[in-house]
C-alpha positions as YAML, in Angstrom:
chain: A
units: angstrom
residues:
- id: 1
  name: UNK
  ca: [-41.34, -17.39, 23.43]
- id: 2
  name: UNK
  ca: [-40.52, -13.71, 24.51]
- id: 3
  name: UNK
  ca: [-37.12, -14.03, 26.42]
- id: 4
  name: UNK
  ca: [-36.65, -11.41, 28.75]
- id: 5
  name: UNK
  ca: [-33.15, -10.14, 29.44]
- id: 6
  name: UNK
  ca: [-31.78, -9.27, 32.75]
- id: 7
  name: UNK
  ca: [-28.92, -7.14, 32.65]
- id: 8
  name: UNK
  ca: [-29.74, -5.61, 36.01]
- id: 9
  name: UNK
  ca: [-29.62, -8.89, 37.91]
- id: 10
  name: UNK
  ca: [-25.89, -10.18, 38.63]
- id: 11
  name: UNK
  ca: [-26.79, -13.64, 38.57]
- id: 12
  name: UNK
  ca: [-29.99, -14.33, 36.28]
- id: 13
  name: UNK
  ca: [-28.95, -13.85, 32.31]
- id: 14
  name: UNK
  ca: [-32.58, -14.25, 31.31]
- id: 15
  name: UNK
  ca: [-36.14, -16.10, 31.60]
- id: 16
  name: UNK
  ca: [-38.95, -16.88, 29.54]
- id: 17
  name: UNK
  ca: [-41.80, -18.84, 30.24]
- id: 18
  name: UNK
  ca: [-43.27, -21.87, 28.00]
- id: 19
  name: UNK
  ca: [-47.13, -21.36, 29.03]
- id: 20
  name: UNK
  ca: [-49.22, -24.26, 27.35]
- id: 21
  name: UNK
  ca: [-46.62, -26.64, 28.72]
- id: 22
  name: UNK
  ca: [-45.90, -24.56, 32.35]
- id: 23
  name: UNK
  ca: [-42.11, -24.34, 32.10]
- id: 24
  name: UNK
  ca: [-40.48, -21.40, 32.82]
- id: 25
  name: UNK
  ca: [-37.15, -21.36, 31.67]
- id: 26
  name: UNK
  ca: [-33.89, -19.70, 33.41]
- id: 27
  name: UNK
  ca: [-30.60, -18.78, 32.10]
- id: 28
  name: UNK
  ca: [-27.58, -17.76, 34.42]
- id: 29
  name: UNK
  ca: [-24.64, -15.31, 33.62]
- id: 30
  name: UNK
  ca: [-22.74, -18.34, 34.57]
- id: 31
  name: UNK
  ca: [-24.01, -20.25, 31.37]
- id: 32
  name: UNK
  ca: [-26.13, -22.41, 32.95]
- id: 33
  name: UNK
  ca: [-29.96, -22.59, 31.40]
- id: 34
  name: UNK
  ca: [-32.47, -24.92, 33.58]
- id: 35
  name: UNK
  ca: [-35.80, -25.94, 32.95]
- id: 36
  name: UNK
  ca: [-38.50, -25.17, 35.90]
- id: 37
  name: UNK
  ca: [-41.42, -27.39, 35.51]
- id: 38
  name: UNK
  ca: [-45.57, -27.37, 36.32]
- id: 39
  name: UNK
  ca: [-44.66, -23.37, 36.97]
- id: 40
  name: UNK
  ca: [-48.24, -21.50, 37.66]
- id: 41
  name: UNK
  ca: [-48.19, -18.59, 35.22]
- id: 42
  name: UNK
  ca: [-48.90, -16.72, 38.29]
- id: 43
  name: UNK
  ca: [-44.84, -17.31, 39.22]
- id: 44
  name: UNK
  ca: [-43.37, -16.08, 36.21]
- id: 45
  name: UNK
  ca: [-46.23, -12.71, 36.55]
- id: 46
  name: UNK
  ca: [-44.54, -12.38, 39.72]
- id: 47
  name: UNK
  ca: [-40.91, -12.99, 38.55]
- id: 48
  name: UNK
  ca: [-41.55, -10.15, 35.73]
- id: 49
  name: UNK
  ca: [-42.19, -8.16, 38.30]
- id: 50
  name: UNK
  ca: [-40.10, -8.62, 41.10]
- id: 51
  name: UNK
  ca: [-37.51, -6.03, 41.46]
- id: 52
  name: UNK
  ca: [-34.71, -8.99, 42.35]
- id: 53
  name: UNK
  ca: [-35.31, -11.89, 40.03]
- id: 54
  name: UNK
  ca: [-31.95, -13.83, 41.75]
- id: 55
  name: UNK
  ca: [-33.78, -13.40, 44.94]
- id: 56
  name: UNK
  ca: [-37.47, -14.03, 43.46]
- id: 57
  name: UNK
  ca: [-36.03, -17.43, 42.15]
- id: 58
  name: UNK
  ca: [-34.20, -18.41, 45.57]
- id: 59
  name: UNK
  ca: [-37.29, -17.82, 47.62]
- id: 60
  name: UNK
  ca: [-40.54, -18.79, 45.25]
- id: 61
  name: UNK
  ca: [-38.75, -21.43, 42.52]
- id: 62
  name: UNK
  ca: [-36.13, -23.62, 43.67]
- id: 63
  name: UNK
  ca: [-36.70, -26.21, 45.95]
- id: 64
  name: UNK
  ca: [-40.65, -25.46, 44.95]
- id: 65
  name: UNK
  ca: [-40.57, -26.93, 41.12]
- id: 66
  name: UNK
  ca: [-39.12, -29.90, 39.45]
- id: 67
  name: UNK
  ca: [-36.27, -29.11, 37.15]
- id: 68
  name: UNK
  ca: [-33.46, -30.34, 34.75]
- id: 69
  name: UNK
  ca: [-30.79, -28.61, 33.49]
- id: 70
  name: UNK
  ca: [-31.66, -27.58, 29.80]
...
């Protein structure tokens, strides 16, 4: 795994993403860490490089992917 930190983002701690098994994995500042599952590698690519990953999240992830909280 290569967790990447967010310190820029005021809601997102940190991601990484689990590619044999397509989970990406998302960490809040609030504590909370979910699990995002059958995540296209494609996503995260995008997520790394989105210049809001709070926002990237909101309108590409949730509600999109299956997830639990980890």
């Amino acid at each position: 795994m290569s967790w990447i930190a967010t310190p820029e983002s005021s809601t997102i701690a940190g991601f990484d993403y689990i590619k044999d098994r397509k989970v990406l994995i998302v960490e809040f500042k609030n504590g909370g860490r979910y699990n995002y599952y059958d995540v296209p590698e494609t996503i995260f690519e995008r997520m790394k490089a989105a210049p809001s990953k709070g926002k990237f999240l909101a309108q590409n992830v949730k509600g999109a992917y299956r997830y639990a909280r980890a």
